[in-house]
C-alpha positions as CSV (number, residue, x, y, z in Angstrom):
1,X,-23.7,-26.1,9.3
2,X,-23.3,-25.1,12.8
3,X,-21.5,-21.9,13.8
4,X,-18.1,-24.2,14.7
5,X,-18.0,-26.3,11.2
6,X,-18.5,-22.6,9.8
7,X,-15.8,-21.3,11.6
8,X,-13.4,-24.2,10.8
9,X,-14.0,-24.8,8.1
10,X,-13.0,-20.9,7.5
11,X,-9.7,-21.1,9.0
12,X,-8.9,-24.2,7.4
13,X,-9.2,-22.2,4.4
14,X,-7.3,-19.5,5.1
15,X,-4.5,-21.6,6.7
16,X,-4.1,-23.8,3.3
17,X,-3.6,-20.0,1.5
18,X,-1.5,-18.8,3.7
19,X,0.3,-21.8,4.7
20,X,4.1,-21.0,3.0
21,X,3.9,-17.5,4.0
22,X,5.3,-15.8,6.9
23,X,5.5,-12.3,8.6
24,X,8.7,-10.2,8.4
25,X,9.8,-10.5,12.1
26,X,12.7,-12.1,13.1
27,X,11.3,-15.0,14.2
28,X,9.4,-15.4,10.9
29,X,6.4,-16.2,12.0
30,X,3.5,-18.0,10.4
31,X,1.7,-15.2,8.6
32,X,-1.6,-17.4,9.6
33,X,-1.3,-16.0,13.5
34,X,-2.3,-12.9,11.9
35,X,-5.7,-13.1,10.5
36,X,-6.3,-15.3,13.8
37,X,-5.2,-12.3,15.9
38,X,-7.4,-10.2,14.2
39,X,-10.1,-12.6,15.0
40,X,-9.4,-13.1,18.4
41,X,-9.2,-9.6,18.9
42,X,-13.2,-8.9,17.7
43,X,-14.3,-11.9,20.0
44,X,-12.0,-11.2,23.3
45,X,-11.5,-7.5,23.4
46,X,-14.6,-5.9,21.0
47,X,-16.9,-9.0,21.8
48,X,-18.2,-9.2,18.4
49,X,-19.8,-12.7,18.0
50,X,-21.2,-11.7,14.2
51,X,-19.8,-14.6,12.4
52,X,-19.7,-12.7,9.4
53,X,-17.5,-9.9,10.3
54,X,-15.4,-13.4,12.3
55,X,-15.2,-15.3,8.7
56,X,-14.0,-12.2,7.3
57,X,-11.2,-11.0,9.9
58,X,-9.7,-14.9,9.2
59,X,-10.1,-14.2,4.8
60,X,-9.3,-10.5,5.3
61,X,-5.6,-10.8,3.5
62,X,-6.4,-14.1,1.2
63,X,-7.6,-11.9,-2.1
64,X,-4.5,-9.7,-1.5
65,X,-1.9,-11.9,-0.3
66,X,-2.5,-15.0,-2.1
67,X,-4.1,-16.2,-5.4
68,X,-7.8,-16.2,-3.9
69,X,-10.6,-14.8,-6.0
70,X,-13.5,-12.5,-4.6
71,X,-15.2,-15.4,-6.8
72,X,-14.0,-17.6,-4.3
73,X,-14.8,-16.1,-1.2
74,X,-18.2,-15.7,-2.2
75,X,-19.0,-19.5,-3.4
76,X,-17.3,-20.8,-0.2
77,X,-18.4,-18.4,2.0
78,X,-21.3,-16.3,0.5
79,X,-22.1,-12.7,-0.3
80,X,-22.1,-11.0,3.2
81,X,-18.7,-12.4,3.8
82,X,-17.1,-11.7,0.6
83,X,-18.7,-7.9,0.2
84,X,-17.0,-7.4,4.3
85,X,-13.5,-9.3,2.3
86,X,-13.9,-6.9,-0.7
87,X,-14.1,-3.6,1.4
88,X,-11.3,-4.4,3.6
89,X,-8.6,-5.4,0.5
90,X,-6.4,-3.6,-0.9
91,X,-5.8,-2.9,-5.0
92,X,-2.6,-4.3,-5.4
93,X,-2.2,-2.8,-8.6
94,X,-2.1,0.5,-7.4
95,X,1.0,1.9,-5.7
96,X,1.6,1.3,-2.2
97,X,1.2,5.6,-1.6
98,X,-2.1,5.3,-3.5
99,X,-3.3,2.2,-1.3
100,X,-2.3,3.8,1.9
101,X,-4.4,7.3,1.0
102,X,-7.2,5.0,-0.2
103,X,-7.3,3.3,3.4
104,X,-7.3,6.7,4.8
105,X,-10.0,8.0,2.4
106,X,-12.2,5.0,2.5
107,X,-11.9,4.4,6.2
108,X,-15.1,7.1,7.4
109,X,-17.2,5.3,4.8
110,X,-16.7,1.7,5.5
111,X,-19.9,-0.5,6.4
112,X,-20.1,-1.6,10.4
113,X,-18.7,-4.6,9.5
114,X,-15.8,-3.4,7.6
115,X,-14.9,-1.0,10.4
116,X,-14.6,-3.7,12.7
117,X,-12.4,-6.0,10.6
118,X,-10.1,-2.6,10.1
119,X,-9.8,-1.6,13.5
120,X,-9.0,-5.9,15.0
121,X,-6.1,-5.2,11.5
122,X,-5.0,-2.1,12.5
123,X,-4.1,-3.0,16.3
124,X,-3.1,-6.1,15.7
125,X,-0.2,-4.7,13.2
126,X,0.4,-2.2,15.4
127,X,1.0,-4.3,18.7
128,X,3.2,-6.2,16.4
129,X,5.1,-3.2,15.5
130,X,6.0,-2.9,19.0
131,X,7.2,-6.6,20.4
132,X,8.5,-7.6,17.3
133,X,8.7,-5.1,13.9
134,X,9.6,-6.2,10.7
135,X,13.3,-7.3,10.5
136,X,14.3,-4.5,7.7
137,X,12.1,-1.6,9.0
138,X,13.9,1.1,10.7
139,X,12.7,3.5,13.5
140,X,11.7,6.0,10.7
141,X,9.3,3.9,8.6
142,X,7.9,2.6,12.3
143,X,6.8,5.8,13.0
144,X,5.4,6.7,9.3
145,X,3.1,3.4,9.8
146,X,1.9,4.6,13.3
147,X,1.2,7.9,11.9
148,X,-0.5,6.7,8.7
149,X,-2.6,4.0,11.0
150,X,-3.7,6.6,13.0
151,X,-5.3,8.6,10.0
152,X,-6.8,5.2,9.0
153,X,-8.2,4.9,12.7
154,X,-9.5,8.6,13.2
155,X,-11.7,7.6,10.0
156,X,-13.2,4.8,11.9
157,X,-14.1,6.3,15.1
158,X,-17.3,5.3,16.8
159,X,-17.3,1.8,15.9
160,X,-16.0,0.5,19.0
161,X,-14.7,2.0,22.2
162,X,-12.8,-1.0,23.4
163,X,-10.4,-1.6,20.2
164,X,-10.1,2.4,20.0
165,X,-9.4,2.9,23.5
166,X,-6.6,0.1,22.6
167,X,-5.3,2.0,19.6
168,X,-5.5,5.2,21.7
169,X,-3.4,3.8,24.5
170,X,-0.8,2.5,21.3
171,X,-0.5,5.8,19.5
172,X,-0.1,7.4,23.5
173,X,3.0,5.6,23.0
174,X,4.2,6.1,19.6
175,X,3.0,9.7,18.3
176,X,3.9,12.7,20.1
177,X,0.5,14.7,19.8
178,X,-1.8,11.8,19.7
C-alpha cells in the first residue's frame, strides 16, 4: 500500500467514527477537523513525515471518544500505530481529576512518538481555546486548561522546538508567569 492509500485509508476511518460528533464551539464543528489539525500540525509546523506518529495523530481520540477497540487499531493499522494510539488515550473510567494528573505524570515518560502526537493535541486545543472555546466554558475553566496544558507540555520538552516555541508563544498569552 503506498504511503497515500495508507493515509486515506486512515482518515476514512477516523471520519466514519467520528462522523456524528462535533466540538463544543458555537459553530459546532465537525469534531473530525480535529484529529486532522493535529495532523497537519506534525507535517506543516514540526515537519514530521513519520507515518506512524501521522496515522496516529488522525486515531488519537477514536479508542476514547467512540466505540473503537485498541483491537482495532492494531488489525487495521498494526502494532506501532496502535502502541503510539494507546499511550496518547485517556482511561475513561477514571475521573476526569485523575486523567488530567495522569497526562501530567505520564507526559516526561512518553515514547518520541507519543510526545509528538501530545504536543500537535495540546496546541491544537489550545489555539482552539482562543478563536473559538467551548460554548459553556467560562473565563475560569479557560484558564485552569491553559494552566493544566502547560504542566502537560513542560513534561514534553525537548521533543520539538517548533510546536513548543508555538505553545510558548500561546501560554505568553494566557498565563501570567509563563
Amino acid at each position: 500500500m503506498s504511503v497515500a492509500e495508507i493515509l486515506i485509508k486512515t482518515v476514512n476511518f477516523a471520519s466514519t467514527k467520528h462522523k456524528h460528533q462535533r466540538r463544543k464551539d458555537e459553530a459546532q464543528t465537525p469534531y473530525i477537523n480535529h484529529p486532522l489539525g493535529v495532523a497537519y500540525i506534525l507535517t506543516s509546523e514540526a515537519k514530521i513525515d513519520n507515518i506512524h506518529v501521522l496515522q496516529a495523530a488522525i486515531l488519537h481520540d477514536t479508542v476514547e471518544d467512540t466505540d473503537t477497540t485498541f483491537e482495532e487499531i492494531e488489525t487495521e493499522f498494526g502494532v506501532e500505530v496502535c502502541n503510539i494510539v494507546r499511550e496518547v488515550t485517556d482511561d475513561k473510567s477514571l475521573t476526569k481529576e485523575t486523567r488530567k494528573k495522569l497526562q501530567v505524570e505520564h507526559a516526561p515518560n512518553s515514547t518520541y512518538e507519543a510526545k509528538l502526537v501530545k504536543l500537535a493535541d495540546k496546541l491544537y486545543n489550545l489555539r482552539d481555546l482562543e478563536n473559538s472555546p467551548p460554548v459553556d466554558w467560562d473565563e475560569n475553566r479557560i484558564n485552569q486548561y491553559f494552566n493544566w496544558s502547560k504542566q502537560v507540555v513542560d513534561g514534553l520538552r525537548g521533543t520539538n522546538e517548533a510546536m513548543e516555541k508555538s505553545l510558548d508563544d500561546i501560554f505568553k498569552r494566557h498565563i501570567s508567569c509563563a
